[in-house]
C-alpha positions in Angstrom: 186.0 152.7 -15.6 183.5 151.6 -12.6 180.9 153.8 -14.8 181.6 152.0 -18.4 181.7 148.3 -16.5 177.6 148.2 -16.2 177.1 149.5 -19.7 179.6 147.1 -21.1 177.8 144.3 -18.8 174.6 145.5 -20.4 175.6 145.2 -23.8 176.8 141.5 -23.6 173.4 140.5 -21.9 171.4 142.0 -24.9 174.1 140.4 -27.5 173.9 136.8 -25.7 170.0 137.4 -25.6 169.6 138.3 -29.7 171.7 135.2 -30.1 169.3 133.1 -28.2 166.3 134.8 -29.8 168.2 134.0 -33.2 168.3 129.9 -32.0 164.7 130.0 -31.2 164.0 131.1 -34.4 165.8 129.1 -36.4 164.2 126.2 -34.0 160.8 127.1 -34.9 161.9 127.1 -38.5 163.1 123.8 -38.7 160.2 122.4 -36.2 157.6 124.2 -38.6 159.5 121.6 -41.6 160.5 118.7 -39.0 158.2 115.5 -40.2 156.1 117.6 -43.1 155.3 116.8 -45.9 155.2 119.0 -48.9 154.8 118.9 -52.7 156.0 121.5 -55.6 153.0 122.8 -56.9 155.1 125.3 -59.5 159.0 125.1 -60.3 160.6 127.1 -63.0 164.2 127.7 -64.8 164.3 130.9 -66.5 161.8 131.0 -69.0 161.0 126.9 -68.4 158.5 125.7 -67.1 159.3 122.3 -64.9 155.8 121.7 -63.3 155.2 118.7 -64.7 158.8 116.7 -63.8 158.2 117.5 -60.0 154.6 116.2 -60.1 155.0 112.8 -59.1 157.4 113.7 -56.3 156.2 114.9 -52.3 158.8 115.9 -49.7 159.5 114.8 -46.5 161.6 117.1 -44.4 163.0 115.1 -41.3 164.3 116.2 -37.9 167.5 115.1 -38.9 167.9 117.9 -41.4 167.3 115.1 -44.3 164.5 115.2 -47.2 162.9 112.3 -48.9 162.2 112.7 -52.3 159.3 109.9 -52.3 157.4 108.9 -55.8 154.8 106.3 -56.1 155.2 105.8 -51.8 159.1 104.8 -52.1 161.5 106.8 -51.2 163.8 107.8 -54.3 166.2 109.8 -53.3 167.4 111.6 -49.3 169.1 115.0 -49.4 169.8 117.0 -46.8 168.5 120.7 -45.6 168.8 123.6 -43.6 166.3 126.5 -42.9 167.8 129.9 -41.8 165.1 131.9 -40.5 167.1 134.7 -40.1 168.2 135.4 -43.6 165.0 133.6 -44.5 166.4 130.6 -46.9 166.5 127.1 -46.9 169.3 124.9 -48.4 168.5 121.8 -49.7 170.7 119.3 -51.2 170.5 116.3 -53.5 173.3 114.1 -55.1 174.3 115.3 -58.7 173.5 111.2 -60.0 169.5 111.5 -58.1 167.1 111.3 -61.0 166.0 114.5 -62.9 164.5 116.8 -61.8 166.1 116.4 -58.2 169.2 117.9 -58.1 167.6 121.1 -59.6 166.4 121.6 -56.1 170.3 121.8 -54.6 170.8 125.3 -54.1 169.9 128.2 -51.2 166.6 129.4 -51.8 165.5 133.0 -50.8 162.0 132.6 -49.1 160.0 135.3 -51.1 156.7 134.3 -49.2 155.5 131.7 -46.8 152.6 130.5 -44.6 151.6 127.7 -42.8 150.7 125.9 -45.8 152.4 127.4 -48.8 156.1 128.5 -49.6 157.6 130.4 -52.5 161.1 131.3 -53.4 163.8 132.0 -55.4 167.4 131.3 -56.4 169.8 132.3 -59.2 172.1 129.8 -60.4 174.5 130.2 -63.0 172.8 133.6 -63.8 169.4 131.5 -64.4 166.4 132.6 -62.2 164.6 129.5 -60.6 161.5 130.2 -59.0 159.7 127.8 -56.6 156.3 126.8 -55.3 155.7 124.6 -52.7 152.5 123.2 -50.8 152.0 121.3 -47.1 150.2 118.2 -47.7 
């Protein structure tokens, strides 16, 4: 038993330290979002293209896990989000009644490809593909 006790020790320290490695992450996420702003550059729905209904919008992601969808420098419409670096997606939520095309954005989106500056993704709702494209300002 005196033999397994450092092993088991062992274990929870490298459990307790991929956790922690797992917060940072997700930190780094959100701080890499925290006070951006961003505009969709390409959105589609299936075979629709929705380019042109997200032009006037930007995004602003706030540290309070809330977006601002702002159009003609007012703020239309706050949702909320959530990055998860680990399964690499980000939730993001507007109210069913915010003005079209908002609430196509309310879904988890898989993060197909990122940078600094650029993001792309995906989701399938209702069977539908929905493909995103999304720019730093």
């Amino acid at each position: 038993m005196k033999r397994i006790l450092p092993y088991f020790t062992a274990l929870i320290l490298l459990l307790g330290c991929k956790k922690a490695k797992e917060q940072i992450a997700e930190q780094a996420a959100g701080s890499f979002l925290d006070g951006t702003e961003w505009k969709v550059t390409a959105f589609s729905e299936g075979s629709n293209n929705l380019d042109g209904a997200f032009q006037p919008y930007h995004f602003r992601f706030n540290k309070n896990n809330t977006v601002d969808a702002i159009r003609s420098n007012a703020t239309e419409a706050t949702g909320s989000w959530k990055a998860d670096v680990v399964a690499r997606t980000i939730e993001s939520q507007f109210n069913a009644t915010a003005a079209h095309p908002l609430p196509l954005l309310s879904t988890r989106w898989n993060i197909t490809k990122n940078t600094l500056t650029t993001l792309s993704a995906t989701a399938t709702v209702s069977g539908v593909v929905r493909t995103l494209r999304m720019e730093k300002l």
